[in-house]
Residue frames as a rotation matrix with the C-alpha (Angstrom) as fourth column:
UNK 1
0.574 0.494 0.653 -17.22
-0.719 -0.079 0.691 41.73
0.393 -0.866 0.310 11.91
UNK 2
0.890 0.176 -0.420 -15.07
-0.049 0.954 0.296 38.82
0.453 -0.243 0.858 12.22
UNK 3
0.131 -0.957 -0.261 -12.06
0.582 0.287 -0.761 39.97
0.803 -0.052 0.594 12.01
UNK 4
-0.061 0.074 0.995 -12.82
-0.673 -0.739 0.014 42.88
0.737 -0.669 0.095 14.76
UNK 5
0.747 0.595 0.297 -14.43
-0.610 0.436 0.661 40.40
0.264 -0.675 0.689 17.08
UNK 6
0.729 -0.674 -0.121 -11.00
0.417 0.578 -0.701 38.28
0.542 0.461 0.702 16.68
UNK 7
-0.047 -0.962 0.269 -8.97
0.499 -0.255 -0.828 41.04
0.865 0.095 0.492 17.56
UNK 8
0.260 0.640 0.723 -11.15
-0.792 -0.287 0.538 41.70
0.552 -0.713 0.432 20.64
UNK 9
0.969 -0.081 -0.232 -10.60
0.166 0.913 0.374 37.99
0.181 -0.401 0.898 21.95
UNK 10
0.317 -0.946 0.064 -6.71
0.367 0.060 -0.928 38.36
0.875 0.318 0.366 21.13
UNK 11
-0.234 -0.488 0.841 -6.60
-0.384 -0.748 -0.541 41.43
0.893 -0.449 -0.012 23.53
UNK 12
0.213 0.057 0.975 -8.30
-0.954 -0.203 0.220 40.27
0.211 -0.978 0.011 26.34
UNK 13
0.683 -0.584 -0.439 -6.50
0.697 0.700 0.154 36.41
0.217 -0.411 0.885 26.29
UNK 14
-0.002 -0.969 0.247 -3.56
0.607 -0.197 -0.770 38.62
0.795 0.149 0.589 26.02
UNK 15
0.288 -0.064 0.955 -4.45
-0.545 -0.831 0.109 41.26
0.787 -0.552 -0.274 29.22
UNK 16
0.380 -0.522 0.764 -1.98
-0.925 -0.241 0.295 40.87
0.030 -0.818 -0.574 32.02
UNK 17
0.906 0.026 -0.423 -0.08
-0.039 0.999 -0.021 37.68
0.422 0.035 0.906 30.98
UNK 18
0.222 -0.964 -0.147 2.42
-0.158 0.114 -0.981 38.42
0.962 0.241 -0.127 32.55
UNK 19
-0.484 0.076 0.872 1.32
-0.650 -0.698 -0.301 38.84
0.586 -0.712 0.387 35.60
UNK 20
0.572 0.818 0.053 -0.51
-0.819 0.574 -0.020 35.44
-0.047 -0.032 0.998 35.54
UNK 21
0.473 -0.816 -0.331 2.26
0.048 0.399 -0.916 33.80
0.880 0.418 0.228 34.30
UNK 22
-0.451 -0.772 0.447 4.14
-0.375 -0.290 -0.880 34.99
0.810 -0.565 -0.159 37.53
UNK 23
-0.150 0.579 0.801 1.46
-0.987 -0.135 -0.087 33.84
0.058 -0.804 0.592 39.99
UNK 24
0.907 0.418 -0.050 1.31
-0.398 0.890 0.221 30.26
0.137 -0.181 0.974 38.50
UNK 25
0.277 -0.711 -0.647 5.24
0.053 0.683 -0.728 30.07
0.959 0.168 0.227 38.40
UNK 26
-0.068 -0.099 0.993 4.77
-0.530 -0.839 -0.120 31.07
0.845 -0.535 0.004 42.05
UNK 27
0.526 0.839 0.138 2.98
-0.832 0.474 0.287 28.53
0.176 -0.266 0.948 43.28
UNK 28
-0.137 -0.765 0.629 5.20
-0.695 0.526 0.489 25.85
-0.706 -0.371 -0.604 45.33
UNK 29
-0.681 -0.586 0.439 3.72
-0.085 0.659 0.748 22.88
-0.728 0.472 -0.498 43.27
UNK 30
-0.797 0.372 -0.475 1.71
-0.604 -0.494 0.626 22.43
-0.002 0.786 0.619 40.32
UNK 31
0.366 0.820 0.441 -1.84
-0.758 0.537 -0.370 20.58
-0.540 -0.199 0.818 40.44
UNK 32
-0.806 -0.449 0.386 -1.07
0.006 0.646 0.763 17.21
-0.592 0.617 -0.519 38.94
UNK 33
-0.813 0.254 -0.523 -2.73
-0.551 -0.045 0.834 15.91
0.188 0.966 0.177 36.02
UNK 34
0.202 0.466 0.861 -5.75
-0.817 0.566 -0.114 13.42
-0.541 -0.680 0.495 37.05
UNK 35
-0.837 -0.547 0.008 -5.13
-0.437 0.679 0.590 9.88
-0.328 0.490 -0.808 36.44
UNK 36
-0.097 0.369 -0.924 -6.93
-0.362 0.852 0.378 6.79
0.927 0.371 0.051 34.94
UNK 37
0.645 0.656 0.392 -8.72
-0.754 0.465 0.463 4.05
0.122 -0.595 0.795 36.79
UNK 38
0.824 -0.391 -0.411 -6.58
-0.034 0.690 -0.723 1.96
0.566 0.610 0.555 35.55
UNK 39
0.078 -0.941 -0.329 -3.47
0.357 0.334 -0.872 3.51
0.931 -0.049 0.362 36.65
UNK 40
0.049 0.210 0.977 -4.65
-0.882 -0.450 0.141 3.96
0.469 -0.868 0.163 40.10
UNK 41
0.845 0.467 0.260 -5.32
-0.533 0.699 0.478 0.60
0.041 -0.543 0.839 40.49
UNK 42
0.483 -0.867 -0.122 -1.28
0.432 0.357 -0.828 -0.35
0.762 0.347 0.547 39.16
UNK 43
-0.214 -0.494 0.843 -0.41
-0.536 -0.662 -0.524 2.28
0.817 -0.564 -0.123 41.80
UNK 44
0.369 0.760 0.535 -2.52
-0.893 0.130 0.431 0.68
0.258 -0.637 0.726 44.44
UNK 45
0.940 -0.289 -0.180 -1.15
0.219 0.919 -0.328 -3.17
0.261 0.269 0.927 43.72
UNK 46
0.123 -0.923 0.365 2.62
0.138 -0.348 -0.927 -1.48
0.983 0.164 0.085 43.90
UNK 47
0.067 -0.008 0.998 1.99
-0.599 -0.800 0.034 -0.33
0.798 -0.600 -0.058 46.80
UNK 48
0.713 0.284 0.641 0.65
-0.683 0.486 0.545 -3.13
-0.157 -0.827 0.540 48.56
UNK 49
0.647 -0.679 -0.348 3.71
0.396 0.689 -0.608 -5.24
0.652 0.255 0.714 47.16
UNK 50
-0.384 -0.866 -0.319 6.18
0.885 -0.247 -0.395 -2.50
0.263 -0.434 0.862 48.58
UNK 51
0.748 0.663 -0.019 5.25
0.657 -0.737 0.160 0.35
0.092 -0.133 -0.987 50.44
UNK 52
0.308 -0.522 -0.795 8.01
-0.176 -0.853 0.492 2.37
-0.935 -0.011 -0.355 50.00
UNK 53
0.070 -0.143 0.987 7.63
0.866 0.500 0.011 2.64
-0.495 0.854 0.158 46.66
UNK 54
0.852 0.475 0.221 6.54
0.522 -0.808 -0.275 5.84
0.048 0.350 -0.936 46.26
UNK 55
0.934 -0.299 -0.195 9.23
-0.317 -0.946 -0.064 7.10
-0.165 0.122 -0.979 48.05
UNK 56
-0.131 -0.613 0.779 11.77
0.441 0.667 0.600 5.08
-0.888 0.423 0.183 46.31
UNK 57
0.122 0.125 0.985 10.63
0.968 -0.233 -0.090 6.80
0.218 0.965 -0.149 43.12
UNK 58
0.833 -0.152 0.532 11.02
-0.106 -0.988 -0.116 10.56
0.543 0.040 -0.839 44.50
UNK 59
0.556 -0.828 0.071 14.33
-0.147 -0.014 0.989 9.47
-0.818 -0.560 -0.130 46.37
UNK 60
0.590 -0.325 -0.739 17.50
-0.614 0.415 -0.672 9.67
0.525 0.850 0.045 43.95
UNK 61
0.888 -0.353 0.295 19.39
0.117 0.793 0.598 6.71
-0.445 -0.496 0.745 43.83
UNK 62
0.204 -0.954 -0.219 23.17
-0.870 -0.279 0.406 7.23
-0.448 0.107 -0.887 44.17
UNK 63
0.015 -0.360 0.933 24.06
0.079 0.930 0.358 3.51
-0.997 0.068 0.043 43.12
UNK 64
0.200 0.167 0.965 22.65
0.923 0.299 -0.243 4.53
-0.329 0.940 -0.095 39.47
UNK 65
0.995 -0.089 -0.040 24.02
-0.098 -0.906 -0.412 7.90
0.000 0.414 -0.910 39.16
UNK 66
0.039 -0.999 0.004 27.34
-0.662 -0.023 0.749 6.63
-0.749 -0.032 -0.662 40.02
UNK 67
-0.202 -0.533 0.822 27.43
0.590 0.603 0.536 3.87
-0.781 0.593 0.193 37.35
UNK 68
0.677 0.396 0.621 25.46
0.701 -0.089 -0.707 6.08
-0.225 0.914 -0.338 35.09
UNK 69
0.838 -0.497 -0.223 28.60
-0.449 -0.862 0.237 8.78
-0.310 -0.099 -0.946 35.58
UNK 70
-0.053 -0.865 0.498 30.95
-0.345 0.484 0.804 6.02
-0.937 -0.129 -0.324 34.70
UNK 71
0.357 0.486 0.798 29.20
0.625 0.510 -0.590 5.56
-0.694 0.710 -0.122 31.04
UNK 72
0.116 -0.101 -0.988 30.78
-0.340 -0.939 0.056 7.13
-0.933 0.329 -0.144 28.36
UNK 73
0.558 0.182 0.810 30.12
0.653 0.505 -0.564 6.41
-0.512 0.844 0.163 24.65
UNK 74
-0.069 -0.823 -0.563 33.27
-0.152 -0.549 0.822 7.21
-0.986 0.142 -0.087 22.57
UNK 75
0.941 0.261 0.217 32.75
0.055 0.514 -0.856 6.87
-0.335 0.817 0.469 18.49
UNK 76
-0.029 -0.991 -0.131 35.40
0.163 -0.134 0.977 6.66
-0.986 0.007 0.165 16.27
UNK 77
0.347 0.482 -0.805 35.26
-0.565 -0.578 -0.589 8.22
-0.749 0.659 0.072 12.65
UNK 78
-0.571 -0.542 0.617 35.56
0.024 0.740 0.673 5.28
-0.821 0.399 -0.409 10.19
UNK 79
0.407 0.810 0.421 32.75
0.631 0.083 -0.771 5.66
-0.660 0.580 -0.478 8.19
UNK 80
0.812 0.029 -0.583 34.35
-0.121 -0.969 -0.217 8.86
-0.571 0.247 -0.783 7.01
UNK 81
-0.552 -0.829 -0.094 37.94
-0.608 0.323 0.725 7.13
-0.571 0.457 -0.682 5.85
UNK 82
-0.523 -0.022 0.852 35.81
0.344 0.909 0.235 4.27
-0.780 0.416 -0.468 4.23
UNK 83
0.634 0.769 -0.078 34.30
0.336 -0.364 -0.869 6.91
-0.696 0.525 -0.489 2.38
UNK 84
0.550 -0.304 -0.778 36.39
-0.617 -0.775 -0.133 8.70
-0.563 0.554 -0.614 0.79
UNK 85
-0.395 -0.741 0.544 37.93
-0.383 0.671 0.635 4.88
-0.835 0.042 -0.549 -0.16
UNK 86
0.182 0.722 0.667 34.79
0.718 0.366 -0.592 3.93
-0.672 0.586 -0.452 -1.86
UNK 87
0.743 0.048 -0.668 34.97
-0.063 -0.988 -0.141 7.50
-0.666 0.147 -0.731 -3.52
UNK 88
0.087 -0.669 -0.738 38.08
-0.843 -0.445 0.304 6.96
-0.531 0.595 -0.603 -4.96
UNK 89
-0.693 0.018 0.720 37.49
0.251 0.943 0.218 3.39
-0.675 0.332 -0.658 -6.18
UNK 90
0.383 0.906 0.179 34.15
0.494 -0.037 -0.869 4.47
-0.781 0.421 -0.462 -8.12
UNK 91
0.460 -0.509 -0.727 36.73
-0.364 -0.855 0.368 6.89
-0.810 0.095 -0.579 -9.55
UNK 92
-0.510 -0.839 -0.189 39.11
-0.647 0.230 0.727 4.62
-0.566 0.493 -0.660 -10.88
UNK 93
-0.184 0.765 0.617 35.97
0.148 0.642 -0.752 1.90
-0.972 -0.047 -0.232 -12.12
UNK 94
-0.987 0.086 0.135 35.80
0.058 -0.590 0.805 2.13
0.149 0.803 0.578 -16.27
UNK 95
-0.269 0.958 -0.102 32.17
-0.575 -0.244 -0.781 3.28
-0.773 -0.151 0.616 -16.98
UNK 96
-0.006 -0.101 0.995 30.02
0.300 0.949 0.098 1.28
-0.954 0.299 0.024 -19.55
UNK 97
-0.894 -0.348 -0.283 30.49
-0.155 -0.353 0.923 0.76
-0.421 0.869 0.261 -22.81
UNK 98
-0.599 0.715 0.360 26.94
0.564 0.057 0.824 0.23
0.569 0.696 -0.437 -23.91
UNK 99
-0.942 0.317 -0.107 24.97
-0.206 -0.801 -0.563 2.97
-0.264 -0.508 0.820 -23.26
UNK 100
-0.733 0.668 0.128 21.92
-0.280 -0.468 0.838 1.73
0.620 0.579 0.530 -24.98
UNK 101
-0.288 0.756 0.588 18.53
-0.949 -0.141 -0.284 1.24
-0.132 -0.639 0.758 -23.19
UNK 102
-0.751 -0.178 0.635 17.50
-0.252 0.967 -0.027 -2.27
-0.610 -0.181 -0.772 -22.30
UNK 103
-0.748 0.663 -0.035 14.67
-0.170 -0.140 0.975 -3.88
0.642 0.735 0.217 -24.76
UNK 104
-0.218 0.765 0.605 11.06
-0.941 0.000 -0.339 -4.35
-0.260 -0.644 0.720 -23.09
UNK 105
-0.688 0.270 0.673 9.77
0.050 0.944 -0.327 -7.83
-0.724 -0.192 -0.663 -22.48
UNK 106
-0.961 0.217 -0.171 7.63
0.028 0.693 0.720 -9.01
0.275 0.687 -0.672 -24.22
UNK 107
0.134 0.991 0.018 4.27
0.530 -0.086 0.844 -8.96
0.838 -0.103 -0.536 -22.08
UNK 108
0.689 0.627 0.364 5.71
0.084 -0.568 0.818 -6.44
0.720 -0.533 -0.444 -19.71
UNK 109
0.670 -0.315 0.672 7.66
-0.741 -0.241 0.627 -8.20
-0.036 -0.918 -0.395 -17.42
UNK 110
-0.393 -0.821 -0.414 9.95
-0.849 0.497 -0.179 -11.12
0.353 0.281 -0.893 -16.98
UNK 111
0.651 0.754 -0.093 8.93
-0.684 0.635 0.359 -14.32
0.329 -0.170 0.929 -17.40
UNK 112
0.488 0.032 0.872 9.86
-0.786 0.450 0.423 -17.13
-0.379 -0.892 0.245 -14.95
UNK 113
-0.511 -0.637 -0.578 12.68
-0.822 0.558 0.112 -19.69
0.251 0.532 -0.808 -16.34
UNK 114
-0.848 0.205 -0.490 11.01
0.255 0.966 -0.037 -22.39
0.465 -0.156 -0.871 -13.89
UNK 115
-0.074 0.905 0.420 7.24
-0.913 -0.231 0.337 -22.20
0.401 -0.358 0.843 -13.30
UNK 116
-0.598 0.346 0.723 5.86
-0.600 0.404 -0.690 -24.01
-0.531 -0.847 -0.034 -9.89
UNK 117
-0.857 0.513 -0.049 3.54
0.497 0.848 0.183 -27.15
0.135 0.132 -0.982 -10.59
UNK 118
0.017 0.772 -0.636 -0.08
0.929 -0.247 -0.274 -25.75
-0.368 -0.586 -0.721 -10.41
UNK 119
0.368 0.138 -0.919 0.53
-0.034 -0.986 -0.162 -21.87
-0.929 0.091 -0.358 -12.00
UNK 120
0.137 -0.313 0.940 1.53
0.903 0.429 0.011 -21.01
-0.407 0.847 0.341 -15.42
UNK 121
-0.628 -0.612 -0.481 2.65
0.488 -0.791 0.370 -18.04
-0.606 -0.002 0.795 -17.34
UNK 122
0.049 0.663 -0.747 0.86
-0.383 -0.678 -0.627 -15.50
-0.922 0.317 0.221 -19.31
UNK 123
-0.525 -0.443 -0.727 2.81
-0.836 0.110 0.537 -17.14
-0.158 0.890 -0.428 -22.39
UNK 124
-0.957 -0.216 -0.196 1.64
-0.249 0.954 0.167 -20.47
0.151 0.208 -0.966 -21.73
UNK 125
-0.707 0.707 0.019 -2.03
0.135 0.162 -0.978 -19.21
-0.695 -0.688 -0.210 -21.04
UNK 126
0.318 0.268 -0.909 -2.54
-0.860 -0.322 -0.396 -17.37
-0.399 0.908 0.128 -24.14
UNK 127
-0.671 -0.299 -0.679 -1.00
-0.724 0.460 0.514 -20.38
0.158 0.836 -0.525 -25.90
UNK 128
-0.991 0.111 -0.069 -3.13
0.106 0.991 0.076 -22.81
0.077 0.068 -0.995 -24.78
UNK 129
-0.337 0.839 -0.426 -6.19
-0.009 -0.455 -0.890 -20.73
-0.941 -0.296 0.161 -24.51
UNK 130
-0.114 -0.368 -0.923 -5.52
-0.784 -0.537 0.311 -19.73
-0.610 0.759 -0.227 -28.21
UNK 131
-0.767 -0.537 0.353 -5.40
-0.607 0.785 -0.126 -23.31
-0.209 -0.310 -0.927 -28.48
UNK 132
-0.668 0.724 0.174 -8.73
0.413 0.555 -0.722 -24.42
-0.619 -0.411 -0.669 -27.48
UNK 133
-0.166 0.542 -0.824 -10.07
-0.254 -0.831 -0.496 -22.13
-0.953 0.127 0.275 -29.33
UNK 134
-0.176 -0.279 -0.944 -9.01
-0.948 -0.209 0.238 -23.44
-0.264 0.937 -0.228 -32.91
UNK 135
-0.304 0.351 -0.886 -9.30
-0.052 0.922 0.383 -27.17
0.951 0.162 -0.262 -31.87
UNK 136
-0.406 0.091 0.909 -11.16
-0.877 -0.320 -0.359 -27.58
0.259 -0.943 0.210 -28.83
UNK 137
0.937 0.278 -0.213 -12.25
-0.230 0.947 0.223 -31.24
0.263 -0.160 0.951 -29.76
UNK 138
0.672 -0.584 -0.456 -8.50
0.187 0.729 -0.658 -31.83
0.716 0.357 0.599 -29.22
UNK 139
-0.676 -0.686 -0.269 -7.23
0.440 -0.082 -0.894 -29.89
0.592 -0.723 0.357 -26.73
UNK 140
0.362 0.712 -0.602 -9.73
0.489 0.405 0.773 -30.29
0.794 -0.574 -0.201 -23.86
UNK 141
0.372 -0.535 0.759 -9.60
-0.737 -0.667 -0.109 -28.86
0.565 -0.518 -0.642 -20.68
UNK 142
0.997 0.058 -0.056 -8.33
-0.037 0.945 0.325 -32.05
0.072 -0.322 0.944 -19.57
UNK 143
0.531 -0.805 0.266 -5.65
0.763 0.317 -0.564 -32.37
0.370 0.502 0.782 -21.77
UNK 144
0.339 -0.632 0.697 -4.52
0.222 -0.667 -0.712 -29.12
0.914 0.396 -0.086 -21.08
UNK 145
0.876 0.392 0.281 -5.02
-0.408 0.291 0.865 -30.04
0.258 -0.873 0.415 -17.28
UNK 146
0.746 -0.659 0.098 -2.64
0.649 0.752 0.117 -32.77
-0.151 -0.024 0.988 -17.56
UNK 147
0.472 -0.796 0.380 0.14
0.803 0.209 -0.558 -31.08
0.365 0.568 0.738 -19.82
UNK 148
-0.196 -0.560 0.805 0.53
0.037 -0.825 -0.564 -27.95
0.980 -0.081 0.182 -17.61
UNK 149
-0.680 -0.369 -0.634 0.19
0.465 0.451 -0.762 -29.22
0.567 -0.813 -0.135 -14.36
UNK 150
-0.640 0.632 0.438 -3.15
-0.676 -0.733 0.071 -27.09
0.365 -0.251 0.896 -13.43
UNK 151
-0.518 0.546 0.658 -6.52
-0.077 0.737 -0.672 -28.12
-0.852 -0.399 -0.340 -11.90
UNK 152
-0.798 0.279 0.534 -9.09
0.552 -0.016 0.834 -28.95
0.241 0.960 -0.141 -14.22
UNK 153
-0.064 0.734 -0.676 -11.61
0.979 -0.084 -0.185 -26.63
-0.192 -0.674 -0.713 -12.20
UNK 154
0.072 -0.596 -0.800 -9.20
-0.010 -0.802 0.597 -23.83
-0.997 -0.035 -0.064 -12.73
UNK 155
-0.809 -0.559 0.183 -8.64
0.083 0.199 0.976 -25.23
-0.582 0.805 -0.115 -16.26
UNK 156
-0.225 0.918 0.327 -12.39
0.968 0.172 0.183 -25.33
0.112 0.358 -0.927 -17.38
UNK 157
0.531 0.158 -0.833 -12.94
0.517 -0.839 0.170 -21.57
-0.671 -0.521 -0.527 -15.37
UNK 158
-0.397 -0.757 -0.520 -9.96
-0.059 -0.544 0.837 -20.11
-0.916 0.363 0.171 -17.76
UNK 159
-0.949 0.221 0.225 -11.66
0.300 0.410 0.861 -21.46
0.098 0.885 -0.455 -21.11
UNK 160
-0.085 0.951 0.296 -14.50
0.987 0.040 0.155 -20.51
0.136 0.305 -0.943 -20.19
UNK 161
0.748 0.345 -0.567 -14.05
0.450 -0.891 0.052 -16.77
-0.488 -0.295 -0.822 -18.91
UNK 162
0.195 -0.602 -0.774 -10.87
-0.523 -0.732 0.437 -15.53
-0.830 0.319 -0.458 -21.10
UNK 163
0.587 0.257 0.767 -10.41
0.527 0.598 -0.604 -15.88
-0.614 0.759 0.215 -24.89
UNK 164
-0.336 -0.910 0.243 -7.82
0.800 -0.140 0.583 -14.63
-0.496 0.391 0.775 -27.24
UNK 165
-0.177 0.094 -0.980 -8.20
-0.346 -0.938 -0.027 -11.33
-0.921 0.334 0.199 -29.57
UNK 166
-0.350 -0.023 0.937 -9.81
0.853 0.406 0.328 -12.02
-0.388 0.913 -0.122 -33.13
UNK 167
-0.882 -0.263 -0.391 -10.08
-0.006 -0.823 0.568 -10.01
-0.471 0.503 0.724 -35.81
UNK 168
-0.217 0.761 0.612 -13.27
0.771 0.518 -0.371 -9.00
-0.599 0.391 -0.699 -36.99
UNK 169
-0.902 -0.199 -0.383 -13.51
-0.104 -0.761 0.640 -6.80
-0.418 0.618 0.666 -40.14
UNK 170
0.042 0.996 -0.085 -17.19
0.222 -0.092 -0.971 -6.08
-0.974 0.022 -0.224 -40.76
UNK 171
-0.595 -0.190 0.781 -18.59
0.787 0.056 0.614 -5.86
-0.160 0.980 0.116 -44.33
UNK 172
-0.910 0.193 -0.366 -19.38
-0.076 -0.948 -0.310 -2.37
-0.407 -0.254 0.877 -44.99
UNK 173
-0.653 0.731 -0.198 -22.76
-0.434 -0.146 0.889 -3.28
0.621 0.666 0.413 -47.02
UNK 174
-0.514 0.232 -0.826 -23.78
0.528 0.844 -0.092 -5.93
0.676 -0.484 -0.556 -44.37
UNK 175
-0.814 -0.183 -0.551 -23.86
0.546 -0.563 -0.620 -2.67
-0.197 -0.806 0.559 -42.06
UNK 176
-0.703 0.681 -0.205 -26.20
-0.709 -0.649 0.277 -0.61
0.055 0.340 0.939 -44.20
UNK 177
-0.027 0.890 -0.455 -28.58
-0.448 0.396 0.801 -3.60
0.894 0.226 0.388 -44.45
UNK 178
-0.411 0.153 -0.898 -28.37
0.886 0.297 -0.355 -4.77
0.212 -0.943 -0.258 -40.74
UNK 179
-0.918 0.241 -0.315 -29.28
-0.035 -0.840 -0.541 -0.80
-0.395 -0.485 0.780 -40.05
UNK 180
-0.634 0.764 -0.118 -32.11
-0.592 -0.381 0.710 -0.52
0.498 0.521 0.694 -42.73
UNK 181
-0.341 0.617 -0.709 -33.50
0.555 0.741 0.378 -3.95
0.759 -0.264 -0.595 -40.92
UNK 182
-0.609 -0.064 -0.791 -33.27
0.782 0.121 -0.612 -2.47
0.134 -0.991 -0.024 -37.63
UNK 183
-0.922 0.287 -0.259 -35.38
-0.165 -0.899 -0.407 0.53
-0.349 -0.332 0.876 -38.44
UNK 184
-0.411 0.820 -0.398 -38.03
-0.451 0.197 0.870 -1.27
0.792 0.538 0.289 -40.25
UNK 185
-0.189 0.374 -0.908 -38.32
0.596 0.779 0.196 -3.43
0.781 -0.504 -0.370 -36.95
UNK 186
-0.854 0.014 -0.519 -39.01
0.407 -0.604 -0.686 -0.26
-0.323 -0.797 0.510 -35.03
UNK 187
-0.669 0.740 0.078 -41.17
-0.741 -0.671 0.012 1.16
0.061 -0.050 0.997 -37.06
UNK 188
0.077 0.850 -0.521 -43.68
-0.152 0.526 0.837 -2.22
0.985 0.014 0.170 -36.96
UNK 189
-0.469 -0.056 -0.881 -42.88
0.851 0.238 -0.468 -2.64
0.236 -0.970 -0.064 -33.33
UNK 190
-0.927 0.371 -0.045 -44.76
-0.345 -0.896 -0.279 1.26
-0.144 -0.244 0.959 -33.00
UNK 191
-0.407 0.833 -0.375 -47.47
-0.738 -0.058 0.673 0.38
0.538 0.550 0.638 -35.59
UNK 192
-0.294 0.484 -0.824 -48.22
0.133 0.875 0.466 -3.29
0.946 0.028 -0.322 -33.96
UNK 193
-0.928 0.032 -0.370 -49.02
0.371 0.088 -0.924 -1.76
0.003 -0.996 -0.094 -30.44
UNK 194
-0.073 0.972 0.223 -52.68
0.818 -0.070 0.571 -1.35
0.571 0.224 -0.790 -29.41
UNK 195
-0.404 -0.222 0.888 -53.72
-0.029 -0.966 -0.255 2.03
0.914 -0.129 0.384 -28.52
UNK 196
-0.714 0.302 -0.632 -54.87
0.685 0.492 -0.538 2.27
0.148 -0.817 -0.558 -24.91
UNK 197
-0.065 0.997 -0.045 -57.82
0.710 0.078 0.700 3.16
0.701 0.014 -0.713 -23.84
């Protein structure tokens, strides 16, 4: 049904467009568009500044068609010689002699030769996190305040939300008797509830 109903519409936009077509290109001028408030009121102002504005704007002006007849834009094809210069230079260029792929960083990216007062590297966070961690009666978040140039707000806030990777290898009996606990403390945690009424 749709597609019928479709090809129904089609025909009758399409009946006598040509004929329509001729009648609106007939027509001396065309309805403008309607404007904005706006740009009624810009017209309006114009107007009262100069009143022959309007027709100043449907009159052509000969002063700017003659200079604009006197404009000519002339190029000149260099771009095309300095190519083919470059071209033959790249040519003559040896290619390298190591071909091998560079090595990856270390954490990723490249670390900063000179780090800003206030910020520190990823290297120098993990170390001194890492740090605190092993002696933390000695390296404070003072200390570590001081020796990398940080706040101690910022310094206390690191130490306390981010902590190095440790290794924990679990003892495989420990597991069986941490499980057996945990199911004995379920089942008395069933049995010790009173029954309801």
């Amino acid at each position: 049904m749709g597609k019928v109903m479709s090809v129904v519409s089609r025909k009758i936009n399409r009946f006598n467009v040509e004929n329509r077509a001729h009648r609106v290109l007939e027509r001396d001028k065309p309805t403008p568009a309607p404007k904005y408030e706006s740009n009624l009121r810009d017209m309006e102002r114009t107007v009262e500044l100069d009143p022959n504005f309007v027709e100043k704007l449907n009159k052509k002006d000969e002063a700017l068609d003659k200079r604009l007849k006197n404009v000519y834009v002339t190029s000149e094809d260099r771009f095309i010689e300095y190519g083919i210069k470059r071209n033959e230079e790249a040519d003559q260029k040896a290619l390298p002699l190591d071909r091998k792929t560079p090595e990856d960083f270390e954490f990723g990216y490249m670390e900063p030769k000179r780090v800003t007062p206030g910020r520190c590297t990823l290297r120098q966070a993990l170390k001194f996190i890492t740090d605190h961690q092993s002696d933390p009666e000695q390296w404070t978040a003072a200390r570590i305040s001081e020796e990398y140039k940080l706040k101690p707000e910022l310094t206390e806030n690191i130490l306390k939300y981010f902590r190095s990777y440790s290794i924990y290898i679990p003892d495989i009996n420990s597991k069986e008797s941490i499980l057996t606990q945990a199911k004995r403390n379920l089942l008395t945690d069933k049995t010790d509830k009173p029954k309801e009424e």
